[in-house]
C-alpha positions, -999 to +999 in steps of 0.1 A: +000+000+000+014+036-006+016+066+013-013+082-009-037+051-003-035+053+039-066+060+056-067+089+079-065+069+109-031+051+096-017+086+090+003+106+118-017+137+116+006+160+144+034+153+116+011+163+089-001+194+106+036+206+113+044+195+078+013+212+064+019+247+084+052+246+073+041+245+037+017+271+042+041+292+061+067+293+034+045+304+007+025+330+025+047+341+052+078+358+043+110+350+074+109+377+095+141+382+116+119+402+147+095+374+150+118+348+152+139+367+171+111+371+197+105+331+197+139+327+205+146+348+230+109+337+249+125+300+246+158+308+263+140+330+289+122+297+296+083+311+293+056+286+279+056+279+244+018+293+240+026+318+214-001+318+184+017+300+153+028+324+127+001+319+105-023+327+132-005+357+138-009+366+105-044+360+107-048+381+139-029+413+114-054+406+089-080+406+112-073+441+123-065+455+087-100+444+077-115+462+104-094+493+099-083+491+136-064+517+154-075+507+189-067+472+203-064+450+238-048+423+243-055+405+274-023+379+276+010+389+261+035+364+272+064+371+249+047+398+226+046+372+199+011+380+188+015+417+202+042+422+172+017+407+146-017+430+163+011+458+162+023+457+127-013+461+119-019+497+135-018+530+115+012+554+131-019+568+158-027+535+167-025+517+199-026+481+214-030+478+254-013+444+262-020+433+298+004+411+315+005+392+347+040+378+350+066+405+357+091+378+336+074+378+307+067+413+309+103+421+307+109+401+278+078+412+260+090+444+258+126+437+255+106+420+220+088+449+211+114+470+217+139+453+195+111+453+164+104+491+171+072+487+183+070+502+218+057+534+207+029+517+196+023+495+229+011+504+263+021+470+287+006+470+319+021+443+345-001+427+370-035+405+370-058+417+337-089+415+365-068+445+387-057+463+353-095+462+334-109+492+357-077+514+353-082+508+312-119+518+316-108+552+328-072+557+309-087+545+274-125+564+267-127+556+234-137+518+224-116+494+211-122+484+173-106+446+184-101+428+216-077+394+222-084+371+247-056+351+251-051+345+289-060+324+323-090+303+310-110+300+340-109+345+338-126+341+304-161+348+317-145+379+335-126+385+304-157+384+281-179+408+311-148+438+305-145+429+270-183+439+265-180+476+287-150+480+266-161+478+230-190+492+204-211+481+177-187+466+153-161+456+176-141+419+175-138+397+208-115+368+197-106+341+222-082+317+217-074+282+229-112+269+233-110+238+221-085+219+242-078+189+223-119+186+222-123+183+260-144+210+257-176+191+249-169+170+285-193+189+311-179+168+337-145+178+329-127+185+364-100+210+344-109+244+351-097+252+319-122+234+301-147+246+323-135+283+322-137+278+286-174+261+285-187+291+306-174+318+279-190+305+249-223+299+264-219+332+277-211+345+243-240+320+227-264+335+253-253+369+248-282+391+229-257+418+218-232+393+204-227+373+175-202+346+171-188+313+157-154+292+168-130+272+144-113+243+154-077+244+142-049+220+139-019+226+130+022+229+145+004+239+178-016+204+178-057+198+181-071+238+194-095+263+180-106+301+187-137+320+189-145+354+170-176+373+183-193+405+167-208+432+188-244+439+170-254+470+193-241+484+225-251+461+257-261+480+287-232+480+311-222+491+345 
């Protein structure tokens, strides 16, 4: 039997997701010496390998140029991996608030930025999202065009509440990681992950002001998926 005449379940699909990224990577996605820079220096500082892929980075700048962005949040910046992709995206004016709990990766966020010139064009707070979120209320007036959710899963409820006094009509609320390796169809699941997760879509599903849909996604990153969800007209917030 040849390659070409395996069945799906004979075929080692992790390998064929890296080897299909790859592909797709090296036709769409030019090297890029600040991104890769900012993936090695997040693996010798030691911090999780959660970064978005590249060509879910890319997605997350297209994203933003479709919606003409100039005012995003991102809630969860580890390394600044994604923060460099949302960044690229913004007209000279714009502005992405990154919100970071871990003083660590903090430090070499913006060591990331700072080496791909983007720190004019960032505003990285340190400290639990839940503790920054009021002070952003105040500081930032205006709406944000695009919000990233990309943090502590079991916060995603709380993260999806702010997300909603923050925005307008129009607005993105992407989340990321909501698929788990599929555990998130077990309601019994005793990870508070998956249940974090659970809770924010069927608050997004349940939400009268919102409309959504999630993706799962392989790919280099393994079995995962996101959520994108539309504002349709201002909730009533507090």
């Amino acid at each position: 039997m040849s390659k070409h005449e395996l069945n799906n379940s004979q075929v080692n699909q992790p390998a064929r997701w890296n080897e299909v990224d790859h592909y797709i990577n090296s036709l769409l996605l030019p090297n890029d010496k600040d991104l890769q820079a900012a993936l090695e220096a997040n693996a010798e500082a030691g911090l999780p390998s959660h970064d978005v892929t590249p060509n879910q980075g890319k997605f997350l700048q297209l994203l933003l140029k479709i919606q003409g962005a100039s005012r995003v949040l991102e809630i969860g910046t580890l390394g600044a991996y994604s923060t460099i992709w949302m960044a690229r995206a913004l007209p000279d004016h714009g502005r992405i608030v990154s919100l970071e709990s871990e003083p660590k990766h903090a430090e070499i966020a913006q060591a990331n930025l700072t080496r791909a010139g983007l720190m004019h064009k960032v505003d990285l707070r340190v400290g639990p999202a839940l503790t920054s979120l009021p002070d952003i209320k105040e500081e930032y007036p205006e709406p944000f065009d695009l919000i990233f959710i990309d943090a502590d899963k079991p916060s995603n409820p709380d993260y999806l509440r702010w997300a909603l006094r923050l925005t307008r009509p129009g607005s993105l609320i992407i989340g990321d990681n909501i698929i788990r390796d599929g555990e998130v169809i077990h309601s019994d699941s005793e990870d508070p992950r998956v249940q974090g997760v659970r809770t924010f879509l069927e608050c997004i599903g349940d939400h009268p002001h919102l409309e959504a849909t999630a993706l799962q996604t392989v790919g280099s990153k393994g079995y995962d998926g996101f959520v994108i969800a539309r504002v349709t007209d201002a909730p009533a917030t507090k």
